[in-house]
Each structure stands twice: as structure tokens, then as C-alpha cells.
C-alpha positions in Angstrom: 0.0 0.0 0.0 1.4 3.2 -1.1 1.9 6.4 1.6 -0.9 8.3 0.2 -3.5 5.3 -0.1 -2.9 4.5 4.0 -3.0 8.0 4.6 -6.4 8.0 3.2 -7.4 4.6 4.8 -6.4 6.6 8.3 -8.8 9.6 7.4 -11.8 7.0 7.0 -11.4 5.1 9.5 -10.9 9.0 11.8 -14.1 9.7 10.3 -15.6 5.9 10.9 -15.1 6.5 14.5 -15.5 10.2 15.2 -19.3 9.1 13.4 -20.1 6.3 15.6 -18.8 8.5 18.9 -21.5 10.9 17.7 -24.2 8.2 17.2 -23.4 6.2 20.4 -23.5 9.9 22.1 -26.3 11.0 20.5 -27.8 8.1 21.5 -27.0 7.9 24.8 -28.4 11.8 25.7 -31.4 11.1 24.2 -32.2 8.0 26.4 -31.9 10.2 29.7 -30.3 6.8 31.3 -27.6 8.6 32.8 -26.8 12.4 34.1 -25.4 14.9 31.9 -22.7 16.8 33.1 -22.8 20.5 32.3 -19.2 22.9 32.8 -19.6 26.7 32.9 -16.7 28.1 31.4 -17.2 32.2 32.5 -15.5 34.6 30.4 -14.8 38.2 31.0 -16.8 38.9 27.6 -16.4 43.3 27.8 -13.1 43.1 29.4 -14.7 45.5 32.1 -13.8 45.4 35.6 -17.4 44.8 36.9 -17.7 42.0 35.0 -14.1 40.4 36.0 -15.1 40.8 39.4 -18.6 38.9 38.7 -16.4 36.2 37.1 -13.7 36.0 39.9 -16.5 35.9 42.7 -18.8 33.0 41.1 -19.3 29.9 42.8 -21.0 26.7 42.2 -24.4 27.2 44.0 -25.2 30.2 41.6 -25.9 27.4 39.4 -27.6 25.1 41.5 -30.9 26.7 40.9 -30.3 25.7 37.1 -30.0 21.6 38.7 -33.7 21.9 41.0 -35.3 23.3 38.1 -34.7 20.7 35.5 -34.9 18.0 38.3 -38.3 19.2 39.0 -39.4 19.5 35.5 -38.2 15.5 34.8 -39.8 14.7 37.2 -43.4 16.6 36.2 -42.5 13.8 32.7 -42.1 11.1 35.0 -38.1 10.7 34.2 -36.7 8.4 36.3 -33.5 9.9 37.0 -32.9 11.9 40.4 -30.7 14.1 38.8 -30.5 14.5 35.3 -28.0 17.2 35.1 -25.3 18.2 37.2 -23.3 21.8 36.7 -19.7 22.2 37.5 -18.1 25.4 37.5 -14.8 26.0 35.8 -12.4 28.0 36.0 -12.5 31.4 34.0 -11.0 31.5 30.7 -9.5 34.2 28.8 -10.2 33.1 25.2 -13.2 34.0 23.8 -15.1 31.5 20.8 -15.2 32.2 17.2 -18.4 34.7 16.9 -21.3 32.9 15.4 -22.5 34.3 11.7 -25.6 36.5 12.1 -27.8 35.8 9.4 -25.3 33.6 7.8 -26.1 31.0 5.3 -25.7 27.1 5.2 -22.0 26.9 4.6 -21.1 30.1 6.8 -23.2 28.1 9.6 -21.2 25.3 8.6 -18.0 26.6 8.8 -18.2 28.3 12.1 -19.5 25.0 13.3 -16.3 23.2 12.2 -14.0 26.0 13.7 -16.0 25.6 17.2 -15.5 22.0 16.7 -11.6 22.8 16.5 -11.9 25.6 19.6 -13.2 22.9 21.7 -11.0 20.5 21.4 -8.0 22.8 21.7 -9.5 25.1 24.3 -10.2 23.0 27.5 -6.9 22.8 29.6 -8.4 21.6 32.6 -9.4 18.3 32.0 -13.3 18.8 32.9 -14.4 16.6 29.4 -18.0 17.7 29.8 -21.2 16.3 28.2 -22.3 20.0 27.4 -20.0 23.0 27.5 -21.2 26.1 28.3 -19.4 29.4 27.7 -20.7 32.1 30.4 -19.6 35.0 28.7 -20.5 38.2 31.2 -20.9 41.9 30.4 -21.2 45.1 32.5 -24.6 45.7 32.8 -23.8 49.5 33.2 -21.3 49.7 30.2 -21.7 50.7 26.4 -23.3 47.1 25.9 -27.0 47.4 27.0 -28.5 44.9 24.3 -26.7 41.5 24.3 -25.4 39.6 21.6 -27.4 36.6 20.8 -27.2 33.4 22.7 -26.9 30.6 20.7 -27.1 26.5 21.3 -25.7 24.1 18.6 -27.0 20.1 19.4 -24.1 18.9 16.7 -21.0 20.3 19.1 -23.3 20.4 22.6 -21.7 24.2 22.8 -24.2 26.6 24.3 -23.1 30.2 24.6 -24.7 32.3 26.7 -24.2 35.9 27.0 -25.0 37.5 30.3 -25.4 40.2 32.6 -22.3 40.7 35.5 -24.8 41.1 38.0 -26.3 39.6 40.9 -29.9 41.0 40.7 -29.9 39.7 37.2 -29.0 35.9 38.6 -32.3 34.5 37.8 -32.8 35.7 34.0 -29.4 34.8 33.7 -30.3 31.5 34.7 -33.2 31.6 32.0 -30.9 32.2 29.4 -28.5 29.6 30.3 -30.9 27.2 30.5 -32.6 27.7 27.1 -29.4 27.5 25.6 -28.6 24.3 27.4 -31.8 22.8 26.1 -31.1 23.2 22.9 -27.7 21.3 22.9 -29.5 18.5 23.5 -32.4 19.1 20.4 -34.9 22.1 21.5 -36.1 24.7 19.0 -37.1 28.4 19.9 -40.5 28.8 20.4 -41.3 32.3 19.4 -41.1 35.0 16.5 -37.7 35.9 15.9 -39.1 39.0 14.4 -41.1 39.8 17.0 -39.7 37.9 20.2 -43.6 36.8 21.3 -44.2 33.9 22.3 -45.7 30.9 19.2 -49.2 29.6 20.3 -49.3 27.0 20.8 -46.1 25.4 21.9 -44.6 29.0 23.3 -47.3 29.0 25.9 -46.6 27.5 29.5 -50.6 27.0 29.9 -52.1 27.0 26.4 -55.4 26.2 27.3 -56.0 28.8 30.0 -59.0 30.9 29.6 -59.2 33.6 29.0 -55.8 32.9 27.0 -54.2 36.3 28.1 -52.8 37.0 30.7 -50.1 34.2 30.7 -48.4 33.6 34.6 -45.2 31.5 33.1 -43.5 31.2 29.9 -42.3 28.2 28.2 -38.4 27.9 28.3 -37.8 28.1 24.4 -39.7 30.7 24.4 -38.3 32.9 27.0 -41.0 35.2 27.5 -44.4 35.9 29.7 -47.2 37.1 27.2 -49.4 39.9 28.2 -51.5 40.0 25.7 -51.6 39.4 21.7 -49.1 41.7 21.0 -46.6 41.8 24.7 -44.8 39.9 26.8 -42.0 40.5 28.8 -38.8 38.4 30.0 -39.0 35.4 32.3 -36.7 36.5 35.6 -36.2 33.6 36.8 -36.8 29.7 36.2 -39.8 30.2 39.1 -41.7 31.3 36.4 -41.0 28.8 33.3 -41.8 25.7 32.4 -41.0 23.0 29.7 -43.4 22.8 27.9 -44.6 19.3 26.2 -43.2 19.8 22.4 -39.9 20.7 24.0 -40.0 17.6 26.4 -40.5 15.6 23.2 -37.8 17.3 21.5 -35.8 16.4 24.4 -36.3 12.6 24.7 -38.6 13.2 27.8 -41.9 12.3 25.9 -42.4 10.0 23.0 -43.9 11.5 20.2 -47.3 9.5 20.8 -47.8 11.2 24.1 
């Protein structure tokens, strides 16, 4: 066999099992047989000195809020696990991710998908190996940057990044954020208008049904948002007042699709 023909065979058979990894893990988070383990990487995201001090003063039960919520929730879908997730908190890291495309097409998506593939595996120095990584990136909530990038979720890499508030009285929406990006590493879609931001009736709605439909007392956690009325809602502040809704807990793996 010539040196560029077993060069080749090598590249398949990379390919063959970085595949069946993804199957078998795919697989495997789906099933909900065993906990997922969740690292929050924070990052200094405005390299302001609120937000480094936010960063430097985090500790692990700011996220333990994130744990009862989803535990309860499983448990409202009869999931059999006693704790379905479990966060861990890393250390901070300096280097930001590639910045996702905004509005990009299919083979920008693509590519910045392939270079966060590459980030990952390069990026993690200490050894954590997570199910689901999620990069906490924190601005000062008095600075220049009063309307946040876009959080974003990708199911192929399990990467969420979340773009926050340094702030303590913004814990609980920050919390919301988090979560819905988390959620959609392992397969939930948004559940409102992204031209509007309100919430898609039906699935968008923590109680469809109610009557009169309007006004809402939770939102649904893909959709992020409590609606007023026809035309308002306003943020969730904390995960007291969402829900997972059932399209998202078949999405998830929690229900079948028969249920």
C-alpha cells in the first residue's frame, strides 16, 4: 500500500469512529439513562472590571438553581433519574469562541461549526471533558453594551453560549438564558417569533389552554417570554416562572412523540 492510499485509509477510518462516537453519544443523551454533566466556562466577555469581578466571585451554587429546576421539571414527565444534570463550574478563561454568523447562510453556519469543533477540542486545559459546555460570557450591565449579543445553542457540538449580565440581581434571567441555551444542545427549537420575540401559540405558551388565553403567569423555556396580551410579553426573571413545555420535552427525549 502506497503512503498516500494509507493516509487515506487513516482519514476513514478518523471519520468511521469520530461518526459512531457521535451516534453512540447521541444516543446515549437522548435516552436520559444517565446524568449529563454541564461545565460553565465564565469569560470576562467586555473586558470591564465589573464584570471580572462577577467572574472572579462566582461559585458553584449560583448554578444550583439551574440543577432543581430541571430535576423538578423531569420529574413533572415522569423521568426516572434523580438528577438529570449536574453543573460544575470551571475556572474562567480568557479566550473568547469564534463569533457565530448573524444571518449567515448554510456553509457560513457550517464553517463556524467546524471552527467551534476545533476551539473545543484545543480550548479545554483543565481536563473537565464535559457532556455539554457552556461558555458564560459576562458583560457590565452599566457599560456601552445594553442589548446583548445573541445566545446561541448548537445540538451537533453540545456548545451553548450564553451571553449574560455581571450582575447579581440579574442571577435569575441569567439563569433563564442559560438554561434555554442548554436545552437546545440537546435538540430544543425556539418557540417564538424571531421578528417579534412573542411567544408561538401553541407550543410558546406555559398553559395553552387557559381561559381567557391572556394573561399568561409563566413562559415556556424556548420561548423565553411571559405574554401579556396578543401583542406583549415581557422576559421570564427567573426559572420560578417557566416551564418545559410538552413539544420541548419531546424534543428532548422526555416524551415520546405519541404522548
Amino acid at each position: 500500500m502506497t503512503f498516500k492510499r494509507l493516509r487515506i485509509a487513516l482519514l476513514l477510518l478518523l471519520l468511521l469512529l469520530v461518526v459512531h462516537h457521535q451516534f453512540n453519544d447521541r444516543a446515549r443523551i437522548a435516552s436520559w439513562s444517565t446524568p449529563l454533566f454541564i461545565a460553565v466556562y465564565p469569560i470576562n466577555a467586555d473586558g470591564s472590571e465589573p464584570a471580572e469581578h462577577h467572574v472572579q466571585h462566582l461559585e458553584e451554587r449560583d448554578f444550583e438553581e439551574i440543577e432543581r429546576f430541571v430535576r423538578g421539571e423531569a420529574q413533572r414527565y415522569e423521568i426516572g433519574l434523580e438528577r438529570p444534570i449536574y453543573v460544575q463550574l470551571a475556572a474562567p478563561v480568557a479566550e473568547s469562541p469564534p463569533a457565530p454568523p448573524i444571518g449567515g447562510n448554510y456553509l457560513q453556519r457550517a464553517t463556524w461549526i467546524a471552527r467551534m469543533r476545533w476551539w473545543r477540542w484545543r480550548f479545554d486545559t483543565q481536563g473537565m471533558d464535559p457532556d455539554i459546555v457552556v461558555l458564560a460570557r459576562f458583560f457590565d450591565p452599566s457599560g456601552r453594551q445594553r442589548q446583548l449579543p445573541h445566545s446561541t445553542g448548537v445540538e451537533r457540538i453540545r456548545i451553548a453560549i450564553a451571553n449574560l449580565f455581571a450582575s447579581k440581581a440579574m442571577q435569575g434571567a441569567n439563569q433563564v438564558v442559560l438554561t434555554h441555551e442548554v436545552l437546545h444542545t440537546v435538540g430544543a427549537t425556539d418557540k417564538y417569533d424571531p421578528s417579534t420575540g412573542l411567544p408561538l401559540y401553541p407550543h410558546g405558551f406555559a398553559q395553552p389552554s387557559q381561559q381567557p388565553l391572556y394573561p399568561q403567569r409563566q413562559a415556556e423555556l424556548m420561548a423565553g417570554r411571559i405574554a401579556s396580551s396578543e401583542t406583549s410579553a415581557h422576559q421570564a426573571e427567573s426559572l420560578a416562572q417557566v416551564v418545559i413545555g410538552p413539544q420541548t420535552a419531546r424534543e428532548i427525549g422526555w416524551l415520546s412523540d405519541d404522548d
